[in-house]
C-alpha positions in Angstrom: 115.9 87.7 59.5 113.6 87.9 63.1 111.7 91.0 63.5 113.0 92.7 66.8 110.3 93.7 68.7 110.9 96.1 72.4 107.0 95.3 73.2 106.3 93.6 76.2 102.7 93.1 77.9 101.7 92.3 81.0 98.2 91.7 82.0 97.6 90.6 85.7 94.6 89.5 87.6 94.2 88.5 91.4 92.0 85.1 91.5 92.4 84.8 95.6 94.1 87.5 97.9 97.7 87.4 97.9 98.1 85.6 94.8 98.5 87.1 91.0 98.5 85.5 88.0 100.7 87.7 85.0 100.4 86.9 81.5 103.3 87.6 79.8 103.4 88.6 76.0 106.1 89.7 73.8 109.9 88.2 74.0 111.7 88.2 76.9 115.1 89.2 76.2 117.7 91.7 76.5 115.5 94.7 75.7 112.5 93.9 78.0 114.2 91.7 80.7 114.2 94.7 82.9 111.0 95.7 82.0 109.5 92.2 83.2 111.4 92.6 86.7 110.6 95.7 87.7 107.1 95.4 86.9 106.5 91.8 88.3 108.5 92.8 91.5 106.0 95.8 91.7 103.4 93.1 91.9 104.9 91.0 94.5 105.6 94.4 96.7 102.0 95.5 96.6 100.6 92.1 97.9 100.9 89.2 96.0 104.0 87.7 97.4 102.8 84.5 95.2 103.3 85.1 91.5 102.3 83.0 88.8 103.5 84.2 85.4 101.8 82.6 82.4 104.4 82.3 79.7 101.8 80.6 77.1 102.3 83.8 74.9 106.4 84.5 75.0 107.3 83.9 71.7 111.4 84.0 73.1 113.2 84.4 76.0 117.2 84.6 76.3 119.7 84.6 79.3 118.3 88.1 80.1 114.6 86.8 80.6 116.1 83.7 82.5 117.6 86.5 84.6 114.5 88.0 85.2 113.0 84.8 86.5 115.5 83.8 88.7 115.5 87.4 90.2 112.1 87.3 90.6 112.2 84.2 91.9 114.5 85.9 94.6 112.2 88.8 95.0 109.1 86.8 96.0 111.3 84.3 98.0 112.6 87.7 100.3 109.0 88.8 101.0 107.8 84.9 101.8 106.2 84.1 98.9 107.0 82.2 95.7 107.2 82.2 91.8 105.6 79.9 89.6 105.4 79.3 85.9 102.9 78.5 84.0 101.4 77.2 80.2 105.5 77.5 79.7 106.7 76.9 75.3 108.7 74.1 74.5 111.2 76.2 73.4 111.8 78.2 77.1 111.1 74.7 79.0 114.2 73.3 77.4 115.9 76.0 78.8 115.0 75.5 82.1 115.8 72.4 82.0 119.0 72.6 80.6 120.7 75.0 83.2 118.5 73.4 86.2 116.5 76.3 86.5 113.0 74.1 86.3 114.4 72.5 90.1 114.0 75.5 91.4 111.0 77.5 90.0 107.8 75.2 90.1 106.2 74.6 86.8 102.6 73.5 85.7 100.7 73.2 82.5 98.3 75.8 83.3 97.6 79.2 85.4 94.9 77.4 87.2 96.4 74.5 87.9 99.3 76.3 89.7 96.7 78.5 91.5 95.3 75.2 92.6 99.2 74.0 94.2 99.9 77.3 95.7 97.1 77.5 97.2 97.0 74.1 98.6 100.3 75.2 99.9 99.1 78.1 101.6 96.2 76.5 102.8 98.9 73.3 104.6 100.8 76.5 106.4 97.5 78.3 107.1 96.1 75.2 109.2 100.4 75.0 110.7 99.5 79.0 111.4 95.7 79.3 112.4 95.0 81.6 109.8 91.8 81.6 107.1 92.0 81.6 103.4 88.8 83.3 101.5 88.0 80.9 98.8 87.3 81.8 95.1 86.5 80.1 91.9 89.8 80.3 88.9 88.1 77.3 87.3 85.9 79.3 84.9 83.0 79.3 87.0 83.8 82.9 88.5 86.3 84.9 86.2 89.2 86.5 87.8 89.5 90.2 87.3 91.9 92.4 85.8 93.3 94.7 87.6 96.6 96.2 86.2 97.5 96.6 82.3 101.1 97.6 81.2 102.4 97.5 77.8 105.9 99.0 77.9 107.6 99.7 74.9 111.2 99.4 76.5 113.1 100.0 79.7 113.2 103.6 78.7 110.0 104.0 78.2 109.2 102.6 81.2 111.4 105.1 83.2 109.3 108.0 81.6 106.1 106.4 82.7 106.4 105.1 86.1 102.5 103.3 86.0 
């Protein structure tokens, strides 16, 4: 029999303004699917409208945490950004793939390698727009810092503790 687990972690840094890379750990399923939206949208709302979530520790994800990615996907789509996945497992690609959710939600092998597309898409609207990008390293040569931590134990827990 699996051992049921209600722990999910998130652990996000910021390795350019307006974009945030969250690492994911736990299982992504009916007991933490809710956990993952609320606290990724929180992200997106307070300023990094481009969200990379690095699935390279999920050790499952069911139609709840497929959920949560698609309405995430909305969430950063309704405040002009976008969601990316990254370092995805086998397991979870095949079910992207298998209900067309990968045609929608861009995928790369790594965190920095998506930091590297979304940024070379904000950089082709920037010139479109006039605006400046700051540049920073994500390649290992300048570390990207952590700035949030939240381990929630499950939705209810959660509730209790709003940070």
């Amino acid at each position: 029999m699996t051992d049921v687990t209600d722990m999910l972690e998130l652990t996000v840094r910021h390795p350019r303004p307006g974009i945030a890379i969250a690492t994911v750990a736990g299982e992504v399923d009916t007991r933490t699917a809710d956990t993952l939206r609320r606290e990724a949208a929180e992200i997106i709302e307070r300023g990094s409208p481009q969200l990379i979530l690095d699935l390279s520790q999920v050790g499952f994800c069911d139609s709840s945490g497929l959920s949560a990615l698609i309405g995430l996907w909305h969430a950063a789509q309704a405040v002009g950004g976008a969601l990316g996945l990254a370092d995805v497992p086998d397991r979870l690609m095949r079910m992207l793939v298998l209900t067309g959710v990968d045609a929608v939600l861009p995928v790369h092998a790594t965190a920095a390698e998506a930091v590297t597309a979304v940024t070379a898409g904000l950089s082709a609207g920037a010139e479109e727009h006039g605006s400046i990008t700051r540049d920073s390293e994500v390649d290992g040569t300048s570390e990207p810092t952590v700035v949030q931590h939240t381990a929630c134990e499950s939705a209810h827990a959660s509730a209790a503790n709003p940070n």
